[in-house]
N, C-alpha and C positions, 0 to 999 in steps of 0.2 A: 503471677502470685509467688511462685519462687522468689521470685529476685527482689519484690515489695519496696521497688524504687531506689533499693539500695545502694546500685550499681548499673551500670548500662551492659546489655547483654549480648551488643555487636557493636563492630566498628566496619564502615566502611570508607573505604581510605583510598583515594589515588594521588599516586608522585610521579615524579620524574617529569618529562616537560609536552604540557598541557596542548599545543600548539603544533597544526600540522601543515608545515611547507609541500605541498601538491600543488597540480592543476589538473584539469581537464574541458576539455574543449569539441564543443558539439556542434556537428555540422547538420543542416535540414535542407531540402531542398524537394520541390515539388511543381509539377507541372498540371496545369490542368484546361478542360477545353468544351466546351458546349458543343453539339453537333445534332441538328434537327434535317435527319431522314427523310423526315413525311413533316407536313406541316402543324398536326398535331400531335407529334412526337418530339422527345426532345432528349436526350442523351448528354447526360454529364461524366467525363471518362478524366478519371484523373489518377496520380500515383506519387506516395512521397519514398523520400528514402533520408534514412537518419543512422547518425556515428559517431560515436562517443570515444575520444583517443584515451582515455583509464577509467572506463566506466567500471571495470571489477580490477581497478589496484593491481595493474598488469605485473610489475617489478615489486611485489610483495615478496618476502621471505621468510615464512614459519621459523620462530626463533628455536634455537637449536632446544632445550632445555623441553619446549612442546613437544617439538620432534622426537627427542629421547621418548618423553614420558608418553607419550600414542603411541610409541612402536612398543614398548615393551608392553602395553596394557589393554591395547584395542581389544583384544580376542578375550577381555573381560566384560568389556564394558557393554551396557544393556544393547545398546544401536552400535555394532561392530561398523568402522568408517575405510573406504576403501583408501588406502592411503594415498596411492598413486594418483588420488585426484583431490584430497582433504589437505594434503603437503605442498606448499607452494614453494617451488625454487625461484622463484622470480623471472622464467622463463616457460613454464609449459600454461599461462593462462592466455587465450588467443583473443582480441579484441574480434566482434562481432560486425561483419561488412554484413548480412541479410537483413537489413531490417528496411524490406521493400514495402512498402503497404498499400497496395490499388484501393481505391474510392470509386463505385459504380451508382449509378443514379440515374432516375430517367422521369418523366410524368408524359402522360397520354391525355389527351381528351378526348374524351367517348362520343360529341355532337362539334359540329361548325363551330359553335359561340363558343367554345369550352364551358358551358355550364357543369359539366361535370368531369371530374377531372384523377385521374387514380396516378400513385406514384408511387416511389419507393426507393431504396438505396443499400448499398453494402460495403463496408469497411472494414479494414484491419490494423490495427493501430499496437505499437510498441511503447511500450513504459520504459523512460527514459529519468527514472531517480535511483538507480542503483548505486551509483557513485555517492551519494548524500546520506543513503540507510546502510549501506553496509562499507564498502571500499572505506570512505573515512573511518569509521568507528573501528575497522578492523585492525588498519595502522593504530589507532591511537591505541589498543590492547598490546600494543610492543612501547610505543613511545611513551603513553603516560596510565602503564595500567593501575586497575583499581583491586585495592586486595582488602579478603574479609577475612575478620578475624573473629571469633568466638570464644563471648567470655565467659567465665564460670562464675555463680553466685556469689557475692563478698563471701569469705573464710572458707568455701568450700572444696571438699577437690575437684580436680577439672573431670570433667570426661574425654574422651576421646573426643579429637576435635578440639577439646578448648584449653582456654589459656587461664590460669589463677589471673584471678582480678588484681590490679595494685594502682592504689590513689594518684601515682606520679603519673596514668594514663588520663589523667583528667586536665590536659595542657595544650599549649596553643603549642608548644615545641615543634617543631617540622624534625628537630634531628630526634625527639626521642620517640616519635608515632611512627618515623621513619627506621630505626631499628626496631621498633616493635613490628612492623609489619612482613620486613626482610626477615625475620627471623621467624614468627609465628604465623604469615600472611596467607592467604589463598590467591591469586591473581585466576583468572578466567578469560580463558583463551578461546577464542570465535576460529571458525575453520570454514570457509568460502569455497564451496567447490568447483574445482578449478574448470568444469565445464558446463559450469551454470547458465541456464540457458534467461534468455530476458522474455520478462512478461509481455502476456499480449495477449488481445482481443478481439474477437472476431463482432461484426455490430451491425445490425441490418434492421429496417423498418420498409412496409409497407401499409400503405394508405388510400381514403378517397376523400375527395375535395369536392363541396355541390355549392355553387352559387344561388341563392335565394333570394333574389330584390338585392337588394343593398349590402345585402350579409351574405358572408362565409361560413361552412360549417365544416368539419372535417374531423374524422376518425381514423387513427396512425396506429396499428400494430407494432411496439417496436422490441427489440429483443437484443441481451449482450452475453456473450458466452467466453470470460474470463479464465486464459490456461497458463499450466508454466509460473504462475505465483511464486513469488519466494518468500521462503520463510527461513524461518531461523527454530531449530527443535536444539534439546540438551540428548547429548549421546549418551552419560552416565545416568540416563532416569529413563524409566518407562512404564506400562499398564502393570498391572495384576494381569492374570488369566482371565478375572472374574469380568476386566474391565475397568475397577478398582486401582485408585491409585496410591502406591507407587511399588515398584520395586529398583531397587538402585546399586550403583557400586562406589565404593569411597573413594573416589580418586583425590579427594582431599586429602588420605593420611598421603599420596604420592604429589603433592605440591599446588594440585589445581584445584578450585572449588567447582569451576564447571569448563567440559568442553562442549562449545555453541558449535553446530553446522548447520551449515543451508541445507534446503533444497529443492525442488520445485514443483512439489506437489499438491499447491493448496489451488483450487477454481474456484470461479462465481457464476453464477446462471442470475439473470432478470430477464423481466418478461413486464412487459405493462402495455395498457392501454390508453390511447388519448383522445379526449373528445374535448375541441374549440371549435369555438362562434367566435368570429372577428365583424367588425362593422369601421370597413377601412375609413380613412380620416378622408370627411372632403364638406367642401363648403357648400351653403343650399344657394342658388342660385339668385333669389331675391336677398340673403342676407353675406355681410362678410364675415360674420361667424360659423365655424365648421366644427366639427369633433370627431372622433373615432374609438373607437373601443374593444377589446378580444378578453376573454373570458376562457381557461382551459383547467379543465378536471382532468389527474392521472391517478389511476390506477394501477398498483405494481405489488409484484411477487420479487422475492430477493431471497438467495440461497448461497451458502457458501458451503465448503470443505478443504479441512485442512488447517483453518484457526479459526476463533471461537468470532470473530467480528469481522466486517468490514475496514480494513486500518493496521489490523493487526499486523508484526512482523513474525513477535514471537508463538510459539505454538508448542504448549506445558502436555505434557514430555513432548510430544511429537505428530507430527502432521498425520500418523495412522491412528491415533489416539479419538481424532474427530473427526467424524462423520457427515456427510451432508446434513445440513439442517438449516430452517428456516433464518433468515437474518435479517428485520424490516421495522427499523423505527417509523420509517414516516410512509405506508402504505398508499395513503393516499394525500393527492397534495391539488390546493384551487389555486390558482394563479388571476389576478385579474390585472389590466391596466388602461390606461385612458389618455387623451391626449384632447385637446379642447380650446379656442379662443373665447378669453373672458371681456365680456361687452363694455372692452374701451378699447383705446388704441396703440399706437405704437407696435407693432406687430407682436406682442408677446403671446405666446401658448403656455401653456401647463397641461405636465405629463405625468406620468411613474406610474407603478402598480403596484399593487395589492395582494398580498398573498396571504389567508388565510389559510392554516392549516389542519387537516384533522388525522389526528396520529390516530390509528385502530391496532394493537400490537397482536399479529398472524400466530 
């Protein structure tokens, strides 16, 4: 209502060059091997191992003018940042060789036939998009950052912070948005800590399988417990006492609008339950038409801490800010599908499933 269209009340602006020459190069490899003990045992024993050569922008270099402005200012700012690991010289961030991850698995059958049948499994798996969410974006806040500027209402004075309004900002000009921004800009500097560790997941189900005539049934306990998250929190903003938000420091009248850093404190907890009926595909004996069919209801709990969704990077002011809580669009989900020969010839089948959904929001 101030400003009553008169004027626009920010710019947000990036220059310099848009485009970032990198690479990085991911190596996986995994072994794995079946081994039945007992006849109605069966043991799946596997292990991968994964390595990223700039998964976190190894040869990054915090540009000098950041470096100035955190050292003189840290010990203001709401989230004080340890520098000797927030300061990247382009040599103390170490590329990550641990990312071993064993895959255990087994099924038993409780009679001769295997009518009945119990199993179960345990994994640990590594997130391998660090390179994509942070590494690139980080370089490009040196190569082609983005800077805000804040305007003050046509004829008025500025406040702290803003810039008197003037009509010749109303242009497609690259050179006059480009001294406006060098000279009134804010740029926002991200700070990757340089012993950030990669996410990972620990993942385990157990189950039973009962053979019935024709049909399968089976109920799977399964469960994933999500650590080492990274996110991305602002160091100049933080709670109230109250919990309330915000309390803050200006590091904008000192050149920056925001310092961004990681860290890795946000997790996920799931929990669900599965119950399918399958009626594998096979042909009746008198006819050459066959079909098959599975049908699977889950039920699921989903919990996060440390940002507000599932997806999330960033996390307003900071990963101590939020607290575990509930996070569950689709609680419960029916999967069906089918597979069938239609009475003619030529061998053709028709298949796909069917997924009815029923959202209940926890």
């Amino acid at each position: 209502s101030t400003y009553n269209y008169a004027s626009p009340f920010e710019l947000r602006y990036g220059t310099g060059n848009p485009n970032v020459n990198t690479n990085n190069n991911q190596i996986g490899t995994y072994i794995q091997d079946d081994w039945s003990p007992k006849s109605r045992l069966t043991l799946n024993l596997g292990i991968r191992w994964d390595y990223e050569s700039h998964m976190l922008n190894y040869d990054y270099v915090t540009p000098k003018n950041v470096v100035d402005t955190l050292t003189r200012y840290n010990s203001q700012l709401i989230t004080p940042l340890d520098l000797g690991r927030y300061i990247s010289t382009g040599t103390n961030r170490k590329p990550f060789y641990g990312a071993f991850q064993p895959r255990l698995g087994f099924s038993y059958a409780l009679d001769e036939r295997g009518m009945t049948t119990i199993f179960g499994g345990f994994g640990i798996y590594y997130d391998r998009s660090q390179f994509d969410l942070f590494a690139v974006d980080e370089t490009q806040k040196l190569t082609h950052p983005t800077f805000n500027v804040q305007f003050a209402p046509r004829g008025a004075v500025p406040a702290p912070g803003q810039v008197a309004w003037n009509d010749s900002y109303l242009t497609a000009s690259r050179a006059t948005l480009d001294n406006l921004v060098h000279t009134s800009g804010r740029p926002e500097a991200w700070l990757i800590d340089s012993k950030a560790k990669v996410p990972k997941s620990n993942q385990w189900n157990i189950g039973i399988r009962q053979v019935i005539d024709e049909y399968t049934v089976s109920a799977t306990y399964a469960a994933v417990r999500g650590v080492d998250q990274m996110t991305l929190g602002w160091a100049n903003f933080g709670l109230k006492t109250d919990g309330s938000c915000c309390t803050s420091f200006d590091i904008g009248a000192h050149g920056f609008n925001n310092f961004i850093y990681s860290t890795n404190d946000a997790k996920t907890w799931y929990d669900a339950l599965q119950i399918q009926a399958d009626r594998p595909y096979r042909r009746a004996a008198e006819s050459q038409i066959g079909w098959g069919a599975g049908l699977a209801y889950t039920y699921a709990t989903r919990s996060i801490q440390g940002v507000d969704n599932l997806g999330h990077v960033f996390a307003f002011p900071n990963t101590l800010g939020i607290p575990s809580h509930p996070s569950n669009a689709e609680p419960q989900r029916l999967v069906a599908n089918f597979i069938f020969d239609p009475p003619f010839p030529f061998g053709i089948q028709l298949f796909g499933p069917v997924r009815p959904r029923a959202k209940v929001r926890l």
